[in-house]
N, C-alpha and C positions, 0 to 999 in steps of 0.2 A: 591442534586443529583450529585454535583461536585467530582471529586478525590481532596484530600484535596490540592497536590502541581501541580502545572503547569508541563506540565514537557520538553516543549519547550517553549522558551519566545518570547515575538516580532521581537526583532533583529535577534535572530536563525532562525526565518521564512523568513528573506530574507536572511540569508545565506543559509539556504534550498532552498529557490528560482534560486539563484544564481549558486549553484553547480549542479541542476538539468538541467540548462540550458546551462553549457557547452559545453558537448558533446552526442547530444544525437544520433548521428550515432553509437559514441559505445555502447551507451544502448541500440540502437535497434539491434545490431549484437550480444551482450556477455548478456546481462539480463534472463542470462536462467531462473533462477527460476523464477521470475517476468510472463516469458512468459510462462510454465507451470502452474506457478498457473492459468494466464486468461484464459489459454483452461479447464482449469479443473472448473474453474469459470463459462464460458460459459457452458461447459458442462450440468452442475448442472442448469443454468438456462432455457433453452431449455423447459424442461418440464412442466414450469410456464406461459411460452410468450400465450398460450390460456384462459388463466383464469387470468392474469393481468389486471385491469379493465381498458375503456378507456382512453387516457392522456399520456402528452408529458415521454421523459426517458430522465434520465438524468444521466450522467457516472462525477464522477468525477476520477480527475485525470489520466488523460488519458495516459501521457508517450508518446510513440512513436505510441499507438492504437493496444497491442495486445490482447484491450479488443474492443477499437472502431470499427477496421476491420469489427467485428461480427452484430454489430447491424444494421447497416441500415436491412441487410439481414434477419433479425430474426424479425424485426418490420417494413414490409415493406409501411406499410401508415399512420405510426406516425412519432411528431419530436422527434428528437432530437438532445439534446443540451451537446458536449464534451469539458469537460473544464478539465483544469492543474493551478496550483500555477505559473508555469514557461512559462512563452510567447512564448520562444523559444521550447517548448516541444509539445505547440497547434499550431504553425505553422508547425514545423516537421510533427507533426498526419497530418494536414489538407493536406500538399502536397502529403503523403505518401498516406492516401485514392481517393483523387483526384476523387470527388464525386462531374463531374461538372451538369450532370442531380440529383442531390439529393439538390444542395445548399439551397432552398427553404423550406426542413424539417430539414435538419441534417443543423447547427449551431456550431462554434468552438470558444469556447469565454475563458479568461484568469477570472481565477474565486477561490478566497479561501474558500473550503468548510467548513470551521470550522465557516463561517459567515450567511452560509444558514440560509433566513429568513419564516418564516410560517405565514405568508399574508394570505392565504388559502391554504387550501387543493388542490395543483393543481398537480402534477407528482404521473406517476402511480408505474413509480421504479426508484430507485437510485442506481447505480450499480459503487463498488472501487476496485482496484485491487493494496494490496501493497501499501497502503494511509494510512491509520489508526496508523500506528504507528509515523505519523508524527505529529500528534494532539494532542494539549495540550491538552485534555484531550479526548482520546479516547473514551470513551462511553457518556460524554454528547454532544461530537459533532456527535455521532449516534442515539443520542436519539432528537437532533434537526431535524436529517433529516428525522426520523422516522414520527415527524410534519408535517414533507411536502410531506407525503405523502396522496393522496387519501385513502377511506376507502377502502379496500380490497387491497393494493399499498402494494409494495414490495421492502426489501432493500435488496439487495446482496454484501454480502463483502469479500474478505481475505485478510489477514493480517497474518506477521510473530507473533507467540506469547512469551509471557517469556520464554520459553525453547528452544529456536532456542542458536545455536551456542555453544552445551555445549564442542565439542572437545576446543574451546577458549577459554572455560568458565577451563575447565582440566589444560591447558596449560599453563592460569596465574600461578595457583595455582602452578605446579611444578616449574614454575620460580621464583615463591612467589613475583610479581607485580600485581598491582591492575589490575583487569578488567574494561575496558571501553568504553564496549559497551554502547549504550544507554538501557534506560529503554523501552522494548517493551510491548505492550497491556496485560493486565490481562486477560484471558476469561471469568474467573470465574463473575470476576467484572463487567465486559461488560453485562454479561447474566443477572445477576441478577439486577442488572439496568433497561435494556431495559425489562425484565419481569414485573417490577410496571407500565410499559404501557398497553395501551389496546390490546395488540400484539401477535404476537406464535413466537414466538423463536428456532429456527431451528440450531445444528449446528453440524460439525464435522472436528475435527482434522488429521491430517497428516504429514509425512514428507517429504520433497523437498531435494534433497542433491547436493551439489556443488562440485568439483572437481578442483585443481588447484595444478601448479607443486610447490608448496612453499606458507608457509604462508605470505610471503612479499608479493605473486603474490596474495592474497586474499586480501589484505589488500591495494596492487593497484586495485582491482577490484572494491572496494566499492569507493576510491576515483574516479575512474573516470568514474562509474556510476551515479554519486552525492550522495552516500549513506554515508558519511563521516561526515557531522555535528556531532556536539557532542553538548546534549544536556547540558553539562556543560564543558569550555572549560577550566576550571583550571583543571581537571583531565585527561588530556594527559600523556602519559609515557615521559619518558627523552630519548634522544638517544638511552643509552645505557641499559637503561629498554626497551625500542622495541625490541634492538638485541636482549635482553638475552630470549626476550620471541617467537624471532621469533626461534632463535635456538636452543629451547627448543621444541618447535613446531613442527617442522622438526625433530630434532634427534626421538621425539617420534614416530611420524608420518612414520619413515624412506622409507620416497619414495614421492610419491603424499600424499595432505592432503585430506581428506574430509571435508566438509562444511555441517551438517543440519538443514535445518530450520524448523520448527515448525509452520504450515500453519493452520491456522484457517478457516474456509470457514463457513460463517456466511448467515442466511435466515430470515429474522423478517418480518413479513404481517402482516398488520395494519388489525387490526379485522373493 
C-alpha cells in the first residue's frame, strides 16, 4: 500500500522540525493560505460535529491554531488533543488559545503523526490542515490514521496537491532551469488507496492564490514560514540559476506575481 519512494527522509523531518519552529509569529501573521484553507476546512466540517460518534479529537499539526482556535468551540464536552512536529509551534497554539478553564479536556502535546499507532479504535476525528504533504508517504500515513479511527470516526484533511504553483512551474521552463519544488500529494493516489478501506471517501478541489510584489518576495515567504525544506537538497539552483529564474519571473509576471495552490480538502468516514 506504500508509494514506492519515500519522499522525505529522517534527517529532512528534523529539518522540517527546525524551520517550522523558527518563526512562527510570522506564520501566524503572513500564512494566508494555510489560514484560508482552515476556515474553509472548518467550514466543511461543521456539518459532521452531530453525527461524529463519541470519542476524544484529535488535529494534527496544528501551526499557530487557525484550525485549533475552532474546536474546543465546535466540540464542547470532548477532549482534545493538538499536536505539531515543532515544540515551538504547540507552545505558540497553546499560549495563543489560552484555554485556562478548558486545560482538563483540550491537551497540547509535540507529536509526529506519520507514527500514529492503532492500539484500538479510540478518536472519533482527526482533522490536518496543510500537513500532508510533509509525509513520507502521504496516503499510507492517512490510511494509518484512518486505523485510529472509531467506526463511524472521521478524517478531515487539506493539503496543497501536484498542481499547486504552476506560474513557477511556467517560469522554470522559460528560464530553462530545473524546478524544485518538492513533490506534493497525488489525489488521485491518495483516493484510491484510502478506497480499499472500509471507508467513503469524500473530496473536493480548489484554488487558494497568493499575491507577492516579486517572486524573491515568494520565495522569502516560504523560507520564513518554514515551508523551504527540500525534499532532495542536491537539487537547489546555483546563484545565478535563481536570478535568471527570478527575473524571468517577474519580467513575465510584469507587476505583482500570483501564487496558486491547488487545495485538496479531503473527508474519509470509517464505515
Amino acid at each position: 500500500m506504500h508509494s514506492s519512494v519515500p519522499r522525505i527522509s529522517h534527517p529532512q523531518k528534523q529539518s522540517i522540525k527546525k524551520e517550522f519552529g523558527k518563526n512562527p509569529d510570522y506564520y501566524d501573521q503572513n500564512a494566508d493560505c494555510q489560514k484560508e484553507s482552515a476556515e474553509r476546512l472548518i467550514a466543511s466540517l461543521e456539518p459532521w460535529t452531530a453525527i461524529i460518534p463519541r470519542g476524544p479529537i484529535l488535529e494534527v499539526g496544528c501551526g499557530t491554531g487557525f484550525l485549533s482556535r475552532h474546536l474546543p468551540g465546535l466540540f464542547k464536552e470532548r477532549s482534545i488533543e493538538i499536536t505539531d512536529l515543532a515544540p515551538e509551534m504547540v507552545e505558540y497554539c497553546r499560549r495563543k488559545m489560552d484555554l485556562k478553564d478548558e486545560m482538563e479536556r483540550v491537551t497540547f502535546d509535540v507529536r509526529d503523526a506519520e507514527y500514529l499507532t492503532a492500539a484500538e479504535e479510540s478518536v472519533s476525528l482527526i482533522i490536518h490542515n496543510f500537513v500532508a504533504q510533509w509525509f513520507q508517504d502521504p496516503a499510507l500515513s492517512m490510511e494509518r490514521m484512518v486505523e485510529c479511527l472509531k467506526p463511524g470516526g472521521l478524517m478531515l484533511a487539506a493539503f496543497p496537491g501536484s498542481d499547486s504553483f504552476p506560474e513557477w512551474k511556467e517560469a522554470t521552463e522559460k528560464a530553462d532551469v530545473d524546478y524544485t519544488g518538492n513533490e506534493l500529494p497525488d489525489t488521485e493516489e491518495i483516493v484510491v488507496k484510502l478506497s480499499n478501506l472500509p471507508v467513503k471517501v469524500d473530496y473536493y478541489e480548489d484554488t487558494i492564490s497568493s499575491r507577492f510584489s516579486s517572486a524573491r518576495e515568494f520565495f522569502r515567504h516560504l523560507k520564513k514560514i518554514g515551508a523551504s525544506t527540500a525534499e532532495n537538497k542536491d537539487s537547489g539552483l546555483s546563484g545565478s540559476e535563481m536570478k535568471k529564474l527570478i527575473e524571468t519571473w517577474d519580467h513575465s509576471a510584469s507587476g505583482e506575481i500570483t501564487v496558486n495552490y491547488h487545495v485538496v480538502f479531503l473527508a474519509v468516514k470509517k464505515e
